[in-house]
C-alpha positions in Angstrom: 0.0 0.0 0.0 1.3 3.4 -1.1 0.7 6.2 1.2 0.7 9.5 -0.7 3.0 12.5 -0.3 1.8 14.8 2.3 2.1 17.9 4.5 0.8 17.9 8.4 0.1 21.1 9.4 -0.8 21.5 13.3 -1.6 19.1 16.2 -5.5 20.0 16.7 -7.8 17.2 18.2 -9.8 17.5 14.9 -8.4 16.8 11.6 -8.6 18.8 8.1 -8.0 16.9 4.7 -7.4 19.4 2.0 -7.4 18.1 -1.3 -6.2 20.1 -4.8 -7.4 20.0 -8.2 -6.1 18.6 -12.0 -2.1 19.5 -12.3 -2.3 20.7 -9.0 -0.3 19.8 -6.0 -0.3 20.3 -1.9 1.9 23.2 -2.0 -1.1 25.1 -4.2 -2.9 25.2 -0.5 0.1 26.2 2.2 -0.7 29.6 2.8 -4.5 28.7 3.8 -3.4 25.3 5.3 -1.3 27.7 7.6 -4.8 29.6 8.6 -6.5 26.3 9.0 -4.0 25.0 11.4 -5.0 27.0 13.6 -8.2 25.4 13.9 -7.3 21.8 12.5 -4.8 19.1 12.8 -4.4 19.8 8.5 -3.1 17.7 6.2 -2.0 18.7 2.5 -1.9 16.1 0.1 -1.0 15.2 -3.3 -3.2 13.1 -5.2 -1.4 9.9 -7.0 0.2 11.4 -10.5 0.0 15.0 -8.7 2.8 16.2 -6.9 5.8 13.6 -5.2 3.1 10.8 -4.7 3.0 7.4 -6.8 2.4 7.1 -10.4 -0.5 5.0 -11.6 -2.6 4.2 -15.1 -6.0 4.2 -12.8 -6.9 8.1 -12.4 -10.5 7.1 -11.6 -12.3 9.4 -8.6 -12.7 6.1 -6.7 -9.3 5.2 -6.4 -8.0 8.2 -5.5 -10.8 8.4 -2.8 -9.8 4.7 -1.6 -5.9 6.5 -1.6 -7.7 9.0 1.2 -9.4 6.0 3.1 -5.5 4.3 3.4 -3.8 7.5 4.8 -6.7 7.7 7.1 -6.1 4.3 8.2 -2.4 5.4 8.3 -2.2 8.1 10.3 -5.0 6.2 12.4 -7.6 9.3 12.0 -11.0 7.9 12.5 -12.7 11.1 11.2 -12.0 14.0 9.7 -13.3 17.1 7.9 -12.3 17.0 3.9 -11.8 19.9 1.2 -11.5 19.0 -2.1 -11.4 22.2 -5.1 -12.0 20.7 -8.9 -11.2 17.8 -9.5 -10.6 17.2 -5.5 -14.5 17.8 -5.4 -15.1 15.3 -7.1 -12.7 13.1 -5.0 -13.9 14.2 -1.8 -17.7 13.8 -3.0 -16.6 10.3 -3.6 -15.4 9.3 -0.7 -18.3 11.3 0.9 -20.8 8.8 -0.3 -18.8 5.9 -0.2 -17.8 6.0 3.3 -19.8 8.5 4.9 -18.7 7.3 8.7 -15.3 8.9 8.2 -16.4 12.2 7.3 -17.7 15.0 9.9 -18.1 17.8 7.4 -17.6 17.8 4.0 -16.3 21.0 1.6 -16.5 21.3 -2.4 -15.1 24.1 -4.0 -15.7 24.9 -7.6 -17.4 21.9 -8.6 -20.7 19.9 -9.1 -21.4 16.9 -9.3 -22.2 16.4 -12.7 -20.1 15.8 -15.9 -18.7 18.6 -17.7 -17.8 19.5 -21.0 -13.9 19.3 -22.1 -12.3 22.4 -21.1 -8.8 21.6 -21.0 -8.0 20.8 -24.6 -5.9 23.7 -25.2 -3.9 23.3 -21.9 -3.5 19.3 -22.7 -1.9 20.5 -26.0 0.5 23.0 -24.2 1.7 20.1 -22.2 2.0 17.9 -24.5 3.4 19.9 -26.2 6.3 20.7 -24.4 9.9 18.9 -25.7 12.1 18.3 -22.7 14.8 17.6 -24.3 15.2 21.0 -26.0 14.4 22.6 -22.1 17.8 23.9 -20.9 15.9 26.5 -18.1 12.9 26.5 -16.5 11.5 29.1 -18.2 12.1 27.3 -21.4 8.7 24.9 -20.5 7.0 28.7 -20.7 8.2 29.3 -24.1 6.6 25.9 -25.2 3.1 26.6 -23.1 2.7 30.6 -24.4 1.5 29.2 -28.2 -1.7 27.2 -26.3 -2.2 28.9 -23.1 -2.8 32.6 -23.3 -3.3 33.0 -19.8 0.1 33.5 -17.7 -1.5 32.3 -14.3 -2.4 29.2 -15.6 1.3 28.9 -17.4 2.8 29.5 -14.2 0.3 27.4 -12.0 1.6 24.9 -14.3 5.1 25.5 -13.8 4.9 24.5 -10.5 4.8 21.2 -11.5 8.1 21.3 -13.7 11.1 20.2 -11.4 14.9 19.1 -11.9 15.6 15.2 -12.1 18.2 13.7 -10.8 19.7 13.5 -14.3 19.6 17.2 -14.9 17.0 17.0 -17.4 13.3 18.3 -16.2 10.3 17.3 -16.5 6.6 17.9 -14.8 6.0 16.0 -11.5 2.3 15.0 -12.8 2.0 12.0 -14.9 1.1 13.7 -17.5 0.4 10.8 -20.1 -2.0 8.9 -17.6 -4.2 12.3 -17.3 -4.4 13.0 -21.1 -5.6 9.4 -21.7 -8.5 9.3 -19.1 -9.5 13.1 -19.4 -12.7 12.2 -20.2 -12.9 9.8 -17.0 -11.8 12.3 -14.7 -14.2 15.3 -15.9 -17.4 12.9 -15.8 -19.7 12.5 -13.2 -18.7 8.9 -11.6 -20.4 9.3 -8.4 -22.3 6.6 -6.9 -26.0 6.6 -6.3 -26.0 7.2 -2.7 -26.6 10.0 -0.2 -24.4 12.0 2.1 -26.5 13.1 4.6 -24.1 15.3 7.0 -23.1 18.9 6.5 -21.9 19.9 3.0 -21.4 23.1 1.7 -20.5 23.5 -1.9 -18.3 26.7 -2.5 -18.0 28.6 -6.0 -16.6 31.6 -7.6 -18.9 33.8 -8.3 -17.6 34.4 -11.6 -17.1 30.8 -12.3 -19.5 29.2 -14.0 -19.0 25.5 -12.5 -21.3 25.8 -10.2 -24.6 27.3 -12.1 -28.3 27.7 -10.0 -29.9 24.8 -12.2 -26.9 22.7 -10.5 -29.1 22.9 -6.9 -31.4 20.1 -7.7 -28.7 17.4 -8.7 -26.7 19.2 -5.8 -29.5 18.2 -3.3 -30.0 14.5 -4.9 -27.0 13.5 -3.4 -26.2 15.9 -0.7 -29.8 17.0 1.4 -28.0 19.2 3.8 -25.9 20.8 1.2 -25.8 24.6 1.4 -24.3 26.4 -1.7 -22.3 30.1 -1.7 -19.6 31.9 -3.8 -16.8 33.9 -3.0 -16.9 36.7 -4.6 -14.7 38.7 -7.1 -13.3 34.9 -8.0 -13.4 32.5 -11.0 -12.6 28.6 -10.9 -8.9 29.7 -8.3 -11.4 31.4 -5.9 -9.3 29.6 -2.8 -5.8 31.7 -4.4 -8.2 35.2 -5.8 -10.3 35.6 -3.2 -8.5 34.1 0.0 -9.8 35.9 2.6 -13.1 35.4 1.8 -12.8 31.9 0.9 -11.2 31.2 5.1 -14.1 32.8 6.4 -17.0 31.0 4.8 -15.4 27.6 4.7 -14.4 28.2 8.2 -17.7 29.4 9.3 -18.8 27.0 7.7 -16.2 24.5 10.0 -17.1 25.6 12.9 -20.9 26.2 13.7 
């Protein structure tokens, strides 16, 4: 059993499971993990092909959750609260319903669960396009992104992920090949049909349109005591534009 790569932040009674989003990794969540900590025992993860945890062809929501349930078991945490942004939603709305004894309260940010259109293409592209053999600097990867991805936050969200290997050549710390070929896995809705039934609030941007009012319905289905907000002045990165806001709902949310 691999256990993935994490960060403990804290030594609260209660734990905190925060969990990133597609090319993301734990570091993408220090700053607020720092806030949490205050409150939380919290623990920063990276999901398998994310970050420095384990490579694997199976990217399915599932899995990943099951990876969750084993560092549980691990770090012999009975219960715990869980935030999951993006893709994480969708891994912590997993494991939600799946085994809803080991979660207390339960945190989606920027996602639904339903299955959404493909809206990575043009960043899949970038990436694969990107030759590491012609990358002498790091900032080389950027040169190779800037054709596909107009947007330099994303590039440089991205770059995060590019590191030095032990042979001096670099490459991205995602497994980038297992992503592209179940892309369409990983943006559909996989859920099983089952209820959570303990406190869930599902946190947007407000100008992100992931979360949309005709979502509330399929939102309810599998979460009754579901609550939805958005953080305003914030797309799809509302936890890294709107910070501030984000801590205070989701820890209001925490702690009443």
């Amino acid at each position: 059993m691999e256990i993935l790569h994490n960060k403990i932040i804290g030594d609260k009674p209660n734990h905190l499971i925060i969990v990133h989003g597609l090319f993301g990794q734990l570091d993408n969540w220090n700053t607020l993990g720092k806030k949490y900590a205050e409150h939380y025992t919290t623990h920063l993860v990276d999901l398998r092909n994310h970050g420095r945890s384990f490579h694997d062809a199976d990217t399915s929501h599932k899995s990943m959750a099951l990876d969750l349930i084993d560092y549980m078991e691990h770090y012999n945490i009975e219960k715990a609260c869980f935030m999951g942004h993006s893709m994480g939603g969708k891994v912590v709305m997993s494991l939600a319903l799946d085994f809803p004894d080991k979660v207390d309260k339960l945190i989606v940010a920027d996602m639904a669960p339903k299955t959404y259109e493909p809206h990575h293409n043009e960043i899949l592209k970038g990436l694969k396009n990107v030759d590491f053999d012609q990358v002498k600097v790091r900032s080389d990867v950027d040169e190779f992104l800037k054709p596909y991805i107009k947007s330099y936050s994303i590039r440089q969200f991205l770059m995060k992920s590019v590191y030095r290997k032990k042979d001096e050549t670099y490459g991205f710390r995602f497994n980038l090949n297992a992503l592209y070929d179940t892309y369409g896995s990983i943006i559909a809705n996989n859920l099983p049909d089952k209820q959570f039934l303990n406190p869930t609030l599902f946190l947007g941007g407000a100008n992100s349109d992931y979360i949309l009012p005709e979502d509330k319905d399929l939102i309810l289905g599998y979460f009754p005591n579901a609550e939805i907000d958005y953080v305003s002045n914030a797309t799809h990165w509302l936890h890294a534009e709107n910070p501030a806001e984000f801590l205070k709902k989701s820890m209001d949310f925490l702690e009443k």
